[in-house]
C-alpha positions in Angstrom: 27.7 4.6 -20.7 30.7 5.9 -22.6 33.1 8.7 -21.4 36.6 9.6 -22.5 38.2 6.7 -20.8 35.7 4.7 -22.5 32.7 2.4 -21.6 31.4 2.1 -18.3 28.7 0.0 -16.5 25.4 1.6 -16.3 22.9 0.7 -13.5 19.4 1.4 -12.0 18.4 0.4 -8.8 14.7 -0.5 -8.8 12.5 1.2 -5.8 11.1 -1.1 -3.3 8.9 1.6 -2.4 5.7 3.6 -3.6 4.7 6.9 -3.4 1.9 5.8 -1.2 4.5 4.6 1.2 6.0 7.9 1.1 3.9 9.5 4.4 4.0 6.8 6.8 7.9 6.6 5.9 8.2 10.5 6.6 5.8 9.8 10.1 8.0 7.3 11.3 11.1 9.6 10.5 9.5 11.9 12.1 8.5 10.1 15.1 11.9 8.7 15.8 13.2 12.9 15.9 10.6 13.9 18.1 9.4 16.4 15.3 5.7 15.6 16.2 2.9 16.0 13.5 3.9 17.2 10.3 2.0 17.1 6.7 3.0 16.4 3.3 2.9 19.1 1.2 1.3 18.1 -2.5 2.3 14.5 -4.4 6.0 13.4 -4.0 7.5 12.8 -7.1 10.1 9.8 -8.1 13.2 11.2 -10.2 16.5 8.7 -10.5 19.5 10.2 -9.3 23.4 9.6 -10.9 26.1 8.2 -9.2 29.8 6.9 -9.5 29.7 4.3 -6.8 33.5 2.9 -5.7 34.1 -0.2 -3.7 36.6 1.4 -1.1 38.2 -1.5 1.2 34.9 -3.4 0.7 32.6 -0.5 1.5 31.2 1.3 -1.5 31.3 5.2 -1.9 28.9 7.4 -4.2 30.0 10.5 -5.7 27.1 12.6 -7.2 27.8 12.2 -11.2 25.7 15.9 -11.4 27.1 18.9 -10.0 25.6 19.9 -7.0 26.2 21.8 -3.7 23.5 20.1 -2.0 25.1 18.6 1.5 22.5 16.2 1.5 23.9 14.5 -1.6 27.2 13.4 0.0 25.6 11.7 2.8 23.6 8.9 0.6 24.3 5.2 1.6 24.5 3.0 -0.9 21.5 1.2 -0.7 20.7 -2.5 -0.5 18.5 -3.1 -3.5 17.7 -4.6 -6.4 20.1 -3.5 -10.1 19.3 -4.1 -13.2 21.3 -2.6 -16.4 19.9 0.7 -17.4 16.9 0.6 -19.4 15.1 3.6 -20.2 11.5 1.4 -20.6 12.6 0.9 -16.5 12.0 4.6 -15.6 7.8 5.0 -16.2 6.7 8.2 -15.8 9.8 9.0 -13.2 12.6 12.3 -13.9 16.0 10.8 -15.1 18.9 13.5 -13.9 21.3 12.7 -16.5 25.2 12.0 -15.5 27.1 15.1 -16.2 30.6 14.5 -14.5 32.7 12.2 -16.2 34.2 9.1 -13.9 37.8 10.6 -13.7 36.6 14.1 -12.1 34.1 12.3 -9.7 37.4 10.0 -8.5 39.5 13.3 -7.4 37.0 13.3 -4.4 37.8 10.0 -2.8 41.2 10.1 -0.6 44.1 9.7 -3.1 45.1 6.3 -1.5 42.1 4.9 -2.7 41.3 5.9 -6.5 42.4 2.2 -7.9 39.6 1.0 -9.8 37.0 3.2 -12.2 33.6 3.6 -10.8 30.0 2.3 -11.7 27.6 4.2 -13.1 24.5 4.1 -11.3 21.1 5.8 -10.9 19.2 5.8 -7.8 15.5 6.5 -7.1 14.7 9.0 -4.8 11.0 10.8 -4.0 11.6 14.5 -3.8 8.8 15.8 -1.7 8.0 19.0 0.4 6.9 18.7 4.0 5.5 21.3 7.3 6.3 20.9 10.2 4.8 23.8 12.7 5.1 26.7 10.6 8.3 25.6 8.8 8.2 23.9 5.4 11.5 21.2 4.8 12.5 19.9 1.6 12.9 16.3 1.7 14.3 13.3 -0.4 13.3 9.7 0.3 15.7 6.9 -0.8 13.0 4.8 -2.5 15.3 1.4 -1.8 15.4 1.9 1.3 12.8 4.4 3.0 16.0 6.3 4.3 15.1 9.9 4.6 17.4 12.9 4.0 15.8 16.4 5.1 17.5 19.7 3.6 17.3 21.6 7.0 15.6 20.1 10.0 13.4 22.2 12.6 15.1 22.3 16.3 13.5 18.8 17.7 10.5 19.4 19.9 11.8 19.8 23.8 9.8 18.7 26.5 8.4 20.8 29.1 11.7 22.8 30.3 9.4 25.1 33.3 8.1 21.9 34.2 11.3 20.4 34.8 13.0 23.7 36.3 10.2 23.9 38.6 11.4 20.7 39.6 14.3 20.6 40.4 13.7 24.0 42.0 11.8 22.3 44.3 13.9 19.8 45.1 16.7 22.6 46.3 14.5 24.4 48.2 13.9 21.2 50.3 17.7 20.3 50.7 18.4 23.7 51.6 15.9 23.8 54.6 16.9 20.2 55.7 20.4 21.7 55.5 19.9 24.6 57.5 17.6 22.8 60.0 19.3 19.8 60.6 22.7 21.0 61.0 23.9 22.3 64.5 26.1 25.4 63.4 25.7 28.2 60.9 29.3 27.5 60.2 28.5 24.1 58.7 25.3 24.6 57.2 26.5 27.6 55.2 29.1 25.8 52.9 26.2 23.4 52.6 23.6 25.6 51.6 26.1 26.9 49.2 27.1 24.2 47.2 23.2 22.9 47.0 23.1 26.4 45.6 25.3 26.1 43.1 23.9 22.8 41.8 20.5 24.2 41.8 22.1 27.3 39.3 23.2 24.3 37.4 20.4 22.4 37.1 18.1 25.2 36.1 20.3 27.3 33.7 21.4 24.3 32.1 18.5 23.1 31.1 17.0 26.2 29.8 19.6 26.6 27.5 19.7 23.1 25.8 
């Protein structure tokens, strides 16, 4: 890959997964969020990605070589997977997003105490795929090294049963409260007791309703 500064190293990272991989992958993302059931909405597709990847105190950074204002893109790991030097035979019937930002404007985005060395050029294969979960539809993008999912905008996790919890502990009060009041000789005493269970029971209930 040449640039102003001249020639760079130009990578692709082969997929270790398929697109028939792609729903169980999303299933078990899903699973492990407590999203519940979701379904995949038409074929994913495979497009290779750009990126200036820096080795930053022996941890490497990408920097999207495309401009976009996609958060997602800035949270990619660099994945553990197989390079070979670009090839354009290596692609199939994938998308190629081609590099657009040069090396030297993707390097003003790392902290200024680390842009030593020039970056690599290096493409990455992601599955862009569309997915509903309830009545909301997510855009997502599977890394296709590594599985790693990356959703645009998640749905609020599935909570358990809050009633069935405040009933609960509701219960539980009610009973301290009596065994308060009966068990302890003065109204004086069992008062500031009854109180404070009170209070805790406020707690309890409000506070989980509005997590």
């Amino acid at each position: 890959m040449l640039d102003l500064a001249g020639a760079r190293l130009h990578l692709l990272c082969r997929p270790r997964h398929s697109s028939a991989e792609v729903p169980g992958l999303l299933r078990r993302w899903s699973g492990g969020r407590g999203l519940g059931e979701l379904a995949v909405l038409g074929a994913p597709h495979l497009a290779y990605y750009p990126f200036w990847r820096y080795e930053l105190a022996g941890r490497p950074r990408l920097v999207p070589a495309w401009p976009t204002l996609d958060p997602r893109w800035g949270e990619i790991a660099p994945p553990d997977a197989e390079q070979v030097v670009f090839d354009p035979a290596e692609l199939g019937g994938a998308t190629l997003v081609e590099a657009a930002v040069e090396e030297a404007a993707a390097r003003t985005r790392l902290p200024e105490t680390e842009r030593g060395k020039p970056g690599t050029l290096v493409h990455l294969p992601f599955f862009d795929a569309s997915i509903r979960v309830g009545t909301l539809s997510v855009s997502v993008l599977i890394e296709a090294g590594s599985g790693q999912v990356y959703a645009a905008a998640l749905p609020l996790v599935r909570r358990t049963s809050r009633s069935g919890a405040s009933a609960l502990v509701l219960g539980a009060g009610l009973l301290v409260m009596i065994a308060a009041a009966a068990l302890l000789p003065a109204w004086w005493v069992a008062l500031p007791a009854v109180a404070v269970t009170a209070l805790f029971l406020y707690g309890g209930v409000v506070g989980g309703e509005s997590q």
